[in-house]
Residue frames as a rotation matrix with the C-alpha (Angstrom) as fourth column:
UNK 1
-0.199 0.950 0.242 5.75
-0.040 0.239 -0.970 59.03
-0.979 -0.203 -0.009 66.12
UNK 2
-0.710 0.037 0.703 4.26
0.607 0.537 0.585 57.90
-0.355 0.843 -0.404 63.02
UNK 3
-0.314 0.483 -0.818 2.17
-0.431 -0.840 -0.330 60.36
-0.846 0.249 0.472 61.48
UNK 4
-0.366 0.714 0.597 -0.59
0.559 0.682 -0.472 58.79
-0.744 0.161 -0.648 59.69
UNK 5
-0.985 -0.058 -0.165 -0.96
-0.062 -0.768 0.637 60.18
-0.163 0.637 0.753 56.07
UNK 6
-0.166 0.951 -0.263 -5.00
-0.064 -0.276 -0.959 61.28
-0.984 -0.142 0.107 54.90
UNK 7
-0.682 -0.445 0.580 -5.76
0.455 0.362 0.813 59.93
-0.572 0.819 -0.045 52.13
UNK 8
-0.803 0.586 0.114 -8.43
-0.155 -0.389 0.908 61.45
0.576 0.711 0.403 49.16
UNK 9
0.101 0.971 -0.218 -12.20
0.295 0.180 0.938 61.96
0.950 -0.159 -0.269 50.30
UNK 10
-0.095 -0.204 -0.974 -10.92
0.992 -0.105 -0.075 63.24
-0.087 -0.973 0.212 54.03
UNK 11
0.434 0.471 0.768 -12.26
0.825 -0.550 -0.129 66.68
0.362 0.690 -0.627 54.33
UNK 12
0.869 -0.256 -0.423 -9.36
0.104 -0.741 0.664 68.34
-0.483 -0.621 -0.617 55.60
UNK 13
-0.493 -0.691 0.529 -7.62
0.654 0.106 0.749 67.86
-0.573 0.715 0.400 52.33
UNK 14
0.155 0.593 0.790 -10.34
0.800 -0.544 0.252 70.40
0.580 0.593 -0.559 51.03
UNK 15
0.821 0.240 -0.518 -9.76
0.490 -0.762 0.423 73.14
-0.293 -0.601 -0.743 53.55
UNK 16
0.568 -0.627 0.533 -7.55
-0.119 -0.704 -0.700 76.23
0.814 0.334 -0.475 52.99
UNK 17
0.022 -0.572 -0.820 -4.74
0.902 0.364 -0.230 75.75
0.430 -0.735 0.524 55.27
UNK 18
1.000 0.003 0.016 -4.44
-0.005 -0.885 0.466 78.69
0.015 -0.466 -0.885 58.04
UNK 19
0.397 -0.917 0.046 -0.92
-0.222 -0.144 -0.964 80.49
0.891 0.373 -0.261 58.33
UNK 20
0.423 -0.199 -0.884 1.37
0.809 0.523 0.269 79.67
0.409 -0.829 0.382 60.75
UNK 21
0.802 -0.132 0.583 2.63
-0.255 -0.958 0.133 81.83
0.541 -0.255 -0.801 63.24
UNK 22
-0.423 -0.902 -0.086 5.86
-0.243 0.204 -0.948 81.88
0.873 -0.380 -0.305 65.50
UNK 23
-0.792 0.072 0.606 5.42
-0.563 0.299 -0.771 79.98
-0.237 -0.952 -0.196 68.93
UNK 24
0.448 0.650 -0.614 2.86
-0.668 0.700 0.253 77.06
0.594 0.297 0.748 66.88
UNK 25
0.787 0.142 0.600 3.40
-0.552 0.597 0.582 74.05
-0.276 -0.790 0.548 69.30
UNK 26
0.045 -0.607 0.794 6.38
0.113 0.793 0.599 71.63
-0.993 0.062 0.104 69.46
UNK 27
0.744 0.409 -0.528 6.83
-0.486 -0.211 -0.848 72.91
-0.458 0.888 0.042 65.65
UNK 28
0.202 -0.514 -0.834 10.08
-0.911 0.214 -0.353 70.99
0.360 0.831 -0.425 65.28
UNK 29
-0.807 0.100 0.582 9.11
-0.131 0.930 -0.342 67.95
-0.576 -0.352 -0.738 66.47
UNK 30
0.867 0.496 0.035 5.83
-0.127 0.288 -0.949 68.26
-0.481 0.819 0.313 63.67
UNK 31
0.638 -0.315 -0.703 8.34
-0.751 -0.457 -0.476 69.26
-0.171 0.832 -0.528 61.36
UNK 32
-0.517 -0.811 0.272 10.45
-0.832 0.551 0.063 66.08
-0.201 -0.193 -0.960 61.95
UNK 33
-0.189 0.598 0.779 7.59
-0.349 0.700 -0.623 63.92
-0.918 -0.390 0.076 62.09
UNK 34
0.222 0.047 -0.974 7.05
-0.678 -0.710 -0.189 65.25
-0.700 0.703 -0.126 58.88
UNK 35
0.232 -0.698 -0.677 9.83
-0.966 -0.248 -0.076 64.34
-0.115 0.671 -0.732 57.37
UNK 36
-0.769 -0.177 0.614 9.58
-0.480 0.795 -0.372 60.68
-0.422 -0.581 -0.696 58.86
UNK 37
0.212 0.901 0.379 6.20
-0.176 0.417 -0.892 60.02
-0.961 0.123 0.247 57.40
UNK 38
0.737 0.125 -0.664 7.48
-0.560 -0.439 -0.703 61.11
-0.380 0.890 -0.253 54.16
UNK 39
-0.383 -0.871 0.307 10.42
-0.859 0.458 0.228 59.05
-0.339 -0.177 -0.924 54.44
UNK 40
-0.686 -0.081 0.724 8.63
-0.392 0.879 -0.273 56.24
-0.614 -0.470 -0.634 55.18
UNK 41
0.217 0.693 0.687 6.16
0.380 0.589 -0.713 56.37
-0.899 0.416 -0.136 52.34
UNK 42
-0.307 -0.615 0.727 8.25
0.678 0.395 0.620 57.05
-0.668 0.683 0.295 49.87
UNK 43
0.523 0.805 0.280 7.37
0.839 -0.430 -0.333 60.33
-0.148 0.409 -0.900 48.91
UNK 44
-0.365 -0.775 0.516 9.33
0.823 -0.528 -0.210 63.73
0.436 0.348 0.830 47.88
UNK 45
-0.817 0.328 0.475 7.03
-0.483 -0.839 -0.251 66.27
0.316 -0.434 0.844 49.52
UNK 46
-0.109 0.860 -0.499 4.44
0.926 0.271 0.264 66.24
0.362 -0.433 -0.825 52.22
UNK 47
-0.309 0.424 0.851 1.66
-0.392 -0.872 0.292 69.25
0.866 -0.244 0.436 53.66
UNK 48
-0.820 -0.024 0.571 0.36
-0.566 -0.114 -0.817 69.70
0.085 -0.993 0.080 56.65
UNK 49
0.123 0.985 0.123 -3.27
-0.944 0.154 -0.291 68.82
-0.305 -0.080 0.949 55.74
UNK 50
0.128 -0.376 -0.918 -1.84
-0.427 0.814 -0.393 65.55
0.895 0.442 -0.056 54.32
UNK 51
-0.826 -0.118 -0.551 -1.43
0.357 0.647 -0.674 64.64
0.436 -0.754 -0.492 57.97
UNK 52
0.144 0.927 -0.346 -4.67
0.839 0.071 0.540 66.12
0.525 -0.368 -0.767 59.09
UNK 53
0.029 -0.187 -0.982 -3.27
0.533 -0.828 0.173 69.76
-0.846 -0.528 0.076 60.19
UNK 54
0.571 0.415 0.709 -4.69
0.807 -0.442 -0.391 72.52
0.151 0.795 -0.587 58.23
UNK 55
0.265 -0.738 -0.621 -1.41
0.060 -0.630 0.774 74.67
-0.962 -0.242 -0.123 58.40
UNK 56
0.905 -0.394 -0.162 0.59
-0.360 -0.503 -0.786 76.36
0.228 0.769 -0.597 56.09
UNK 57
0.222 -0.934 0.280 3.32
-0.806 -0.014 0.592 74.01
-0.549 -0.357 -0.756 56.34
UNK 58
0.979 -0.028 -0.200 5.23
-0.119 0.720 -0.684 71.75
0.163 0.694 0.702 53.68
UNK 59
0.210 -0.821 0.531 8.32
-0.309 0.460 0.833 69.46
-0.928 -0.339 -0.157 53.58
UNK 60
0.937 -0.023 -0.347 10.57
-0.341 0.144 -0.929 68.69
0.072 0.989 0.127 50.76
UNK 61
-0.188 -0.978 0.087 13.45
-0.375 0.154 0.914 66.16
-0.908 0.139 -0.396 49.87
UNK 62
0.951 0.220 -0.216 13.00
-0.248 0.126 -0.961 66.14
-0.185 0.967 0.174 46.34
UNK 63
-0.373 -0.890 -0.262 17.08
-0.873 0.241 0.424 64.32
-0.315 0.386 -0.867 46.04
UNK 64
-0.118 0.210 0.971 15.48
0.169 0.967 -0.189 60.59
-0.978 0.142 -0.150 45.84
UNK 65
0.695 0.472 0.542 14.40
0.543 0.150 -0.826 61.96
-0.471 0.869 -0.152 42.05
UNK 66
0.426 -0.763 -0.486 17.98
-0.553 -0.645 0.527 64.22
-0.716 0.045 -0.697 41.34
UNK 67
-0.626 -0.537 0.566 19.29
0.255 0.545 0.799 61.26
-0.737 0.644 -0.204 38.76
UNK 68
0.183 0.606 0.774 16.42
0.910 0.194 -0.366 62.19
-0.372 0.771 -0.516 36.84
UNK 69
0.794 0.418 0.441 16.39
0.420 -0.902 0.098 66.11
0.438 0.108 -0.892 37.82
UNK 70
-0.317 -0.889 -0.330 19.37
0.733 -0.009 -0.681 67.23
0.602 -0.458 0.654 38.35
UNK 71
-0.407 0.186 0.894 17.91
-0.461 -0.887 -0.025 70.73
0.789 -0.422 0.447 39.80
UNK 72
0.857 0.500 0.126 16.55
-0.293 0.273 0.916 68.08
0.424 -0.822 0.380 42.90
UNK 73
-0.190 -0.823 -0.535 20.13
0.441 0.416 -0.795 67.30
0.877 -0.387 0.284 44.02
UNK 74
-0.804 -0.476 -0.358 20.46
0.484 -0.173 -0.858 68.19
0.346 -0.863 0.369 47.42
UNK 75
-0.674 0.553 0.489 17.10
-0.379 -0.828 0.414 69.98
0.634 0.094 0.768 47.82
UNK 76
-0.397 0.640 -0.658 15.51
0.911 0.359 -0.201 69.61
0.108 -0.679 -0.726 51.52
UNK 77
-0.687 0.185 0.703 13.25
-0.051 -0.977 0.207 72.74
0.725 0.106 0.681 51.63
UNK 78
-0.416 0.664 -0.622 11.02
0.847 0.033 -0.531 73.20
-0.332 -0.747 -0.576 55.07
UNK 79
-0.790 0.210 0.576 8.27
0.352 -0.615 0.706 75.84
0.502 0.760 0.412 53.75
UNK 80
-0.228 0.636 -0.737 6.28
0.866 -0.213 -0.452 77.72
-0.445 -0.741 -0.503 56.27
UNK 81
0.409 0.652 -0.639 3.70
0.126 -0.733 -0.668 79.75
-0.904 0.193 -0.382 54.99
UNK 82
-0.539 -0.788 0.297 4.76
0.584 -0.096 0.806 79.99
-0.607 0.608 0.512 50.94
UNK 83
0.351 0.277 -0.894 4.01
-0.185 -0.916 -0.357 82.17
-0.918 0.291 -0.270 48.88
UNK 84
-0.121 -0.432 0.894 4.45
0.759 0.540 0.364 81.34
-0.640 0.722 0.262 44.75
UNK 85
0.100 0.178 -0.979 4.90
-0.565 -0.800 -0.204 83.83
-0.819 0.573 0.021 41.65
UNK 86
0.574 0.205 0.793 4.38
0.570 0.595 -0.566 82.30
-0.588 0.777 0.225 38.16
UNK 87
0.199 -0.641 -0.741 7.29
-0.043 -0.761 0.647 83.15
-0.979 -0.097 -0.179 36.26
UNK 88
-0.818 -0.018 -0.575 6.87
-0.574 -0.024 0.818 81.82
-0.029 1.000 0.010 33.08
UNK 89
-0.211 0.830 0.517 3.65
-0.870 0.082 -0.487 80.98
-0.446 -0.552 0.704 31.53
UNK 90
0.222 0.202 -0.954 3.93
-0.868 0.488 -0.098 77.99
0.445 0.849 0.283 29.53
UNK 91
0.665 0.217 0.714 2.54
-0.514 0.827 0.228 74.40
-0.541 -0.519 0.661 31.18
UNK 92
-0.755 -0.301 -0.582 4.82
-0.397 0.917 0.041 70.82
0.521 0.262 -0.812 30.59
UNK 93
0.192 0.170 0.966 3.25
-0.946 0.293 0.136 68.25
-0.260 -0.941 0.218 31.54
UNK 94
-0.610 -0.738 -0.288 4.51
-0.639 0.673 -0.371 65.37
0.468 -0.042 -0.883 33.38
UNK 95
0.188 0.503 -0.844 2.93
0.462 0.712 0.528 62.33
0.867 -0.489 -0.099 35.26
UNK 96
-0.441 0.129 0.888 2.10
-0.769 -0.564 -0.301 62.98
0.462 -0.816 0.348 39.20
UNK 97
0.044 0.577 -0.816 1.21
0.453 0.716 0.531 60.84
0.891 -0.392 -0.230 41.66
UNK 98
0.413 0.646 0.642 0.04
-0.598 -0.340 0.726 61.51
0.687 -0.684 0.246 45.76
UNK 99
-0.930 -0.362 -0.058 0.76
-0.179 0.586 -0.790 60.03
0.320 -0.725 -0.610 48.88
UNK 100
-0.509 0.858 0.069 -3.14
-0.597 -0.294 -0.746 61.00
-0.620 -0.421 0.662 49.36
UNK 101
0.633 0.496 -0.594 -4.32
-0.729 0.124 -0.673 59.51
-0.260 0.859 0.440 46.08
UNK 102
-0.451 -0.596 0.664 -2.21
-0.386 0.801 0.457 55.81
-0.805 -0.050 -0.591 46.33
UNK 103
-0.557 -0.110 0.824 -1.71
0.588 0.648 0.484 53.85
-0.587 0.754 -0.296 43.17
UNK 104
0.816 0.526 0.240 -3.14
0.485 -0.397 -0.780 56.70
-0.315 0.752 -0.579 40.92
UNK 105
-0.561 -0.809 -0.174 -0.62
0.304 -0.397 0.866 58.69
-0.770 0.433 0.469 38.32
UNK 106
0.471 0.573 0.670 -2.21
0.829 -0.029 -0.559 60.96
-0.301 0.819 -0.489 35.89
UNK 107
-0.538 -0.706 0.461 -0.59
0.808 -0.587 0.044 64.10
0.239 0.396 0.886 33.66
UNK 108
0.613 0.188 -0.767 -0.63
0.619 -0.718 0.318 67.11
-0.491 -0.670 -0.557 35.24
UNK 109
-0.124 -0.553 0.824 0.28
0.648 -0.674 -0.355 70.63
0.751 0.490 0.442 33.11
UNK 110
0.927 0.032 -0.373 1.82
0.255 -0.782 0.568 73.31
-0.274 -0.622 -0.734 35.21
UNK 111
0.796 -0.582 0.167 4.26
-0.354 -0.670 -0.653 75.95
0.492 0.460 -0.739 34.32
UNK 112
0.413 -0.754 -0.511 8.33
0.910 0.355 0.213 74.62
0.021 -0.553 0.833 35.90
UNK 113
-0.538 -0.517 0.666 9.43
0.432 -0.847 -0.308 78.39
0.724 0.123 0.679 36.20
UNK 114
0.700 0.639 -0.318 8.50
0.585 -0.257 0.770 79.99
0.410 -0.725 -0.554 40.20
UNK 115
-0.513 -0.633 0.580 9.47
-0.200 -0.569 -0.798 82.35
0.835 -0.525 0.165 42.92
UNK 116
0.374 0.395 -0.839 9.12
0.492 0.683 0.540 81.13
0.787 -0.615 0.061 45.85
UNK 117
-0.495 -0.079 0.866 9.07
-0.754 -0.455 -0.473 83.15
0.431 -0.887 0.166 49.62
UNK 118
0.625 0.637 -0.452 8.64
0.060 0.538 0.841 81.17
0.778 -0.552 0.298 52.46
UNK 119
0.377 -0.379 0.845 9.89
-0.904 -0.351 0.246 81.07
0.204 -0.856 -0.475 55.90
UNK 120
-0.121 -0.689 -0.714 11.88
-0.371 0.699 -0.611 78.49
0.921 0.191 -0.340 57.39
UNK 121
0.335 0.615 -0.714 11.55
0.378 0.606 0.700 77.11
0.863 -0.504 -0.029 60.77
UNK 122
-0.396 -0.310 -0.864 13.23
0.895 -0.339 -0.289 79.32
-0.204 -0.888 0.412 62.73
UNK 123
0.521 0.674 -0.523 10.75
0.603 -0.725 -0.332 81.90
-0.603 -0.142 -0.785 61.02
UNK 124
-0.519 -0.754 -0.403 13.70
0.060 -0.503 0.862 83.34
-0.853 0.423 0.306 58.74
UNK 125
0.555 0.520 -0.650 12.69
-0.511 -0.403 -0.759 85.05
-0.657 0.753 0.043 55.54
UNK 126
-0.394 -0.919 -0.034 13.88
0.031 -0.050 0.998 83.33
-0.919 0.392 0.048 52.24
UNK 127
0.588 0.744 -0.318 13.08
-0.203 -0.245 -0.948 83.84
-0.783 0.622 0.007 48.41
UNK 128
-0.322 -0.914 0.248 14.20
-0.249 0.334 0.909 81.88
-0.914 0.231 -0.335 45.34
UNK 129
0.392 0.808 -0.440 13.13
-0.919 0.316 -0.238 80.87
-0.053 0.497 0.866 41.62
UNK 130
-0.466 -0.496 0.733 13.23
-0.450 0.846 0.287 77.46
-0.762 -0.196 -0.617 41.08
UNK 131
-0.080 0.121 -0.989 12.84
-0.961 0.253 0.108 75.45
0.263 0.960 0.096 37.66
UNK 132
-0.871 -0.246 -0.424 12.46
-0.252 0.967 -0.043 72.27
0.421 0.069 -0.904 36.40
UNK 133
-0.117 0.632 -0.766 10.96
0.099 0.775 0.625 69.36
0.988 -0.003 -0.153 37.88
UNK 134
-0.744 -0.111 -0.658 11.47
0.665 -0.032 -0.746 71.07
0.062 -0.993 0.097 41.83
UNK 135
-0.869 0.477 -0.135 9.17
-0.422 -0.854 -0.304 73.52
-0.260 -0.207 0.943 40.82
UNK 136
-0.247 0.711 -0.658 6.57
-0.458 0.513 0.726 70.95
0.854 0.481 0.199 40.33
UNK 137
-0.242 -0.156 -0.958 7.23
0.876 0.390 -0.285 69.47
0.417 -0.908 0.042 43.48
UNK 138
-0.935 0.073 -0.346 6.53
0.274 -0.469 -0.839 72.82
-0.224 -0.880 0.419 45.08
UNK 139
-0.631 0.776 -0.013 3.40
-0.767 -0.621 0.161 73.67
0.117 0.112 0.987 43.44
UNK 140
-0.361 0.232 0.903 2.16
-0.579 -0.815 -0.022 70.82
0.731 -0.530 0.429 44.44
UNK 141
-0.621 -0.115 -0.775 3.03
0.770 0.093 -0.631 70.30
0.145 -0.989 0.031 47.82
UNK 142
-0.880 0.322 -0.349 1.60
-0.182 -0.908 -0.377 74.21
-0.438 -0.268 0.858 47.98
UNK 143
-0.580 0.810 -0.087 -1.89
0.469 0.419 0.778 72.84
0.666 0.411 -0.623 46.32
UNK 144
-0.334 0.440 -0.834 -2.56
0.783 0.621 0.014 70.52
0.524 -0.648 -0.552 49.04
UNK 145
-0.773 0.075 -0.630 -2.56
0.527 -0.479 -0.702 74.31
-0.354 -0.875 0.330 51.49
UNK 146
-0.787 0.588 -0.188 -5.49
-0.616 -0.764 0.193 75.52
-0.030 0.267 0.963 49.13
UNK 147
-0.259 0.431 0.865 -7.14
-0.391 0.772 -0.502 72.45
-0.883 -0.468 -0.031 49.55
UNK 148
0.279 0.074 -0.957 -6.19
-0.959 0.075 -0.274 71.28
0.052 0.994 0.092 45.83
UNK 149
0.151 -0.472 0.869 -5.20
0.347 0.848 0.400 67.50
-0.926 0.241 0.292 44.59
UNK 150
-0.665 -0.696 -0.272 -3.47
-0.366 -0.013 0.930 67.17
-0.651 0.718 -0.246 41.68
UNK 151
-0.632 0.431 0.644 -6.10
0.763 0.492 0.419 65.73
-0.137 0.756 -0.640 40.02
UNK 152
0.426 0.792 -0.438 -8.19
0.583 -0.611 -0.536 68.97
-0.691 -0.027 -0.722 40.18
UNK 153
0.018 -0.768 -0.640 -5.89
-0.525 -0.553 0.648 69.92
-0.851 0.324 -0.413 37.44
UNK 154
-0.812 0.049 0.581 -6.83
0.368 0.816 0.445 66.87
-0.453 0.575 -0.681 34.92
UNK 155
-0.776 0.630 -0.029 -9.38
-0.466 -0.542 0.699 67.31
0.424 0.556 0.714 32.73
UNK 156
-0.038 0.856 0.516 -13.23
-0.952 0.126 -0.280 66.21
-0.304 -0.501 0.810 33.62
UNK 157
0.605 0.245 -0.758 -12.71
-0.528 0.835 -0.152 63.25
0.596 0.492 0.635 31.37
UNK 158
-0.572 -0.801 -0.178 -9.36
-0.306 0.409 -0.860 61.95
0.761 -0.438 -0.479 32.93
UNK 159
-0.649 -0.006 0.761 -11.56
-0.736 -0.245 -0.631 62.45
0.190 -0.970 0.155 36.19
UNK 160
0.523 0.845 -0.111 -14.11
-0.850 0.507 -0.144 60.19
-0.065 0.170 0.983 35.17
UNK 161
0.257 -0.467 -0.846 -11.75
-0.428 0.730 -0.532 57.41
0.866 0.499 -0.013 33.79
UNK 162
-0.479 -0.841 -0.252 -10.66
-0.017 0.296 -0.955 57.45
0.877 -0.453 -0.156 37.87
UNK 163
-0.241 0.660 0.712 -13.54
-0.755 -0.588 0.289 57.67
0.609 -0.468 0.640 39.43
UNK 164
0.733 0.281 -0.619 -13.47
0.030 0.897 0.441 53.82
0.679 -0.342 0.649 40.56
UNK 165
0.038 -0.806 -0.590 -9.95
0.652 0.468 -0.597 54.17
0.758 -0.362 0.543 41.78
UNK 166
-0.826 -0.044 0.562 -10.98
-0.467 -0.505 -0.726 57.40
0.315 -0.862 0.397 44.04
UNK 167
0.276 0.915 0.296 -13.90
-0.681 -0.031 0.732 55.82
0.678 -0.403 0.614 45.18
UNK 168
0.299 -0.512 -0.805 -11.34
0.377 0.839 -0.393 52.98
0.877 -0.185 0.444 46.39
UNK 169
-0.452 -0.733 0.509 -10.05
0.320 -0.666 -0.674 55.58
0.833 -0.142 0.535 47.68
UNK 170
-0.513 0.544 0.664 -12.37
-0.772 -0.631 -0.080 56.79
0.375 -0.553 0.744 49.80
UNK 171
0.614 0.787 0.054 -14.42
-0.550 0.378 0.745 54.03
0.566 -0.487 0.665 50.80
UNK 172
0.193 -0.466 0.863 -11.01
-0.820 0.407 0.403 52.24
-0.539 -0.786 -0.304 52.27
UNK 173
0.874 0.082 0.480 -10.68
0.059 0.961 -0.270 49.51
-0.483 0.264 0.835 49.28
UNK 174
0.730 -0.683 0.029 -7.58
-0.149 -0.200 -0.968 50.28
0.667 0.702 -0.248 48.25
UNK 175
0.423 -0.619 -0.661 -3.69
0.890 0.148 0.431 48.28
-0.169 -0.771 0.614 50.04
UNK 176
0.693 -0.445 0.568 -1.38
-0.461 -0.878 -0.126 51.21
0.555 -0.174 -0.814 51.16
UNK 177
0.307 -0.848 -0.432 2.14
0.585 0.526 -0.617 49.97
0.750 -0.063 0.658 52.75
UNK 178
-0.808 -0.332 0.487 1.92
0.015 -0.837 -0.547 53.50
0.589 -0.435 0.681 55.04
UNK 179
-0.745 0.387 -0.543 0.34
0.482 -0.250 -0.840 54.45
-0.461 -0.888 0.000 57.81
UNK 180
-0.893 0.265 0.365 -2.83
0.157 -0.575 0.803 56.01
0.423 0.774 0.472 56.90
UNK 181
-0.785 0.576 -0.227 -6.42
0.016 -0.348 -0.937 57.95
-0.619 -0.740 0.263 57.33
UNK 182
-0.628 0.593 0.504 -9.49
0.642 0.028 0.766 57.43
0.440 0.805 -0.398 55.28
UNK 183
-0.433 0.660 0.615 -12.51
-0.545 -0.734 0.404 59.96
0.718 -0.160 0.677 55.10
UNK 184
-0.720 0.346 0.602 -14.76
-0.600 0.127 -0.790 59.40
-0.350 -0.930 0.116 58.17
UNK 185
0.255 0.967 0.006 -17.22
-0.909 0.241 -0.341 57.93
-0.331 0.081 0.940 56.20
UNK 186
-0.137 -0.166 -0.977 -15.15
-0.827 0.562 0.020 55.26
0.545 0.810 -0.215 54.44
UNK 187
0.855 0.480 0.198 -16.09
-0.517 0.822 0.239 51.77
-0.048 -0.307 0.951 54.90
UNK 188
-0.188 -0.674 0.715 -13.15
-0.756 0.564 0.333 49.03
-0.627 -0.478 -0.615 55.79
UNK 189
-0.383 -0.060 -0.922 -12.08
-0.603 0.772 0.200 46.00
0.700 0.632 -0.332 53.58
């Protein structure tokens, strides 16, 4: 099943995500879907709320970007319920872009030093730091479960400069190549 990504302005990209618990419905069959949407729009990490399920659940294949980063070789990471420690404080920052927020890229400082605890899908405990350009990729994927975008990290000016292209965003005026959900209110090309 296709699994229809939510795009900016959908208010279940603003909601804290609730945790998951063991025995959550058909959880690897979401958790596949998952990985299928993400696939299919060309993306390195997807949240739950990103498909319209306020869980504590994120996907990661962060290899498609490993020629750049080498620390993304091989890195598929299901993440149930994470859990992040800032491990060093000093922001890079790098360009970002969204599966939620299509045809926008803006710099985004955040520290590339984490520890990271999260469960796995069979509910197993695991706990790792991770550098670089994967630890960008998890913070945030792990945003999206506080109901953050990446742009809530830009400055107020930046936000302004994009305020046409999220309003695209939201009202539905904007092409996407993926399955997708606009906010309830958004008006249709």
């Amino acid at each position: 099943m296709k699994l229809p990504v939510y795009l900016y302005g959908h208010p279940v990209l603003r909601k804290i995500a609730e945790p998951l618990e063991p025995g959550y419905p058909d959880l690897k069959k979401l958790v596949a879907d998952m990985y299928e949407a993400m696939y299919d729009s060309e993306g390195v990490g997807l949240a739950a709320p990103q498909i319209g399920k306020s869980i504590r659940l994120v996907v990661i294949d962060a290899d498609p970007v490993s020629e750049n980063f080498l620390e993304c070789a091989g890195r598929k990471l299901t993440l149930i319920n994470p859990e992040i420690e800032i491990l060093d404080g000093d922001k890079i920052v790098r360009a970002e872009g969204c599966l939620s927020l299509p045809g926008i890229s803006e710099n985004v400082p955040r520290v590339e030093h984490i520890r990271l605890r999260w469960l796995d899908e069979d509910f197993q405990p695991h706990e790792e730091e991770i550098s670089g350009f994967l630890a960008r990729i998890v913070q945030h994927e792990c945003d999206h479960l506080e109901g953050k975008v990446y742009i809530d990290h830009i400055s107020a000016i930046r936000r302004q400069l994009i305020r046409r292209k999220l309003n695209d965003i939201v009202t539905g005026r904007v092409a996407v190549d993926y399955p997708v959900r606009y906010a309830p209110v958004a008006k249709r090309k």
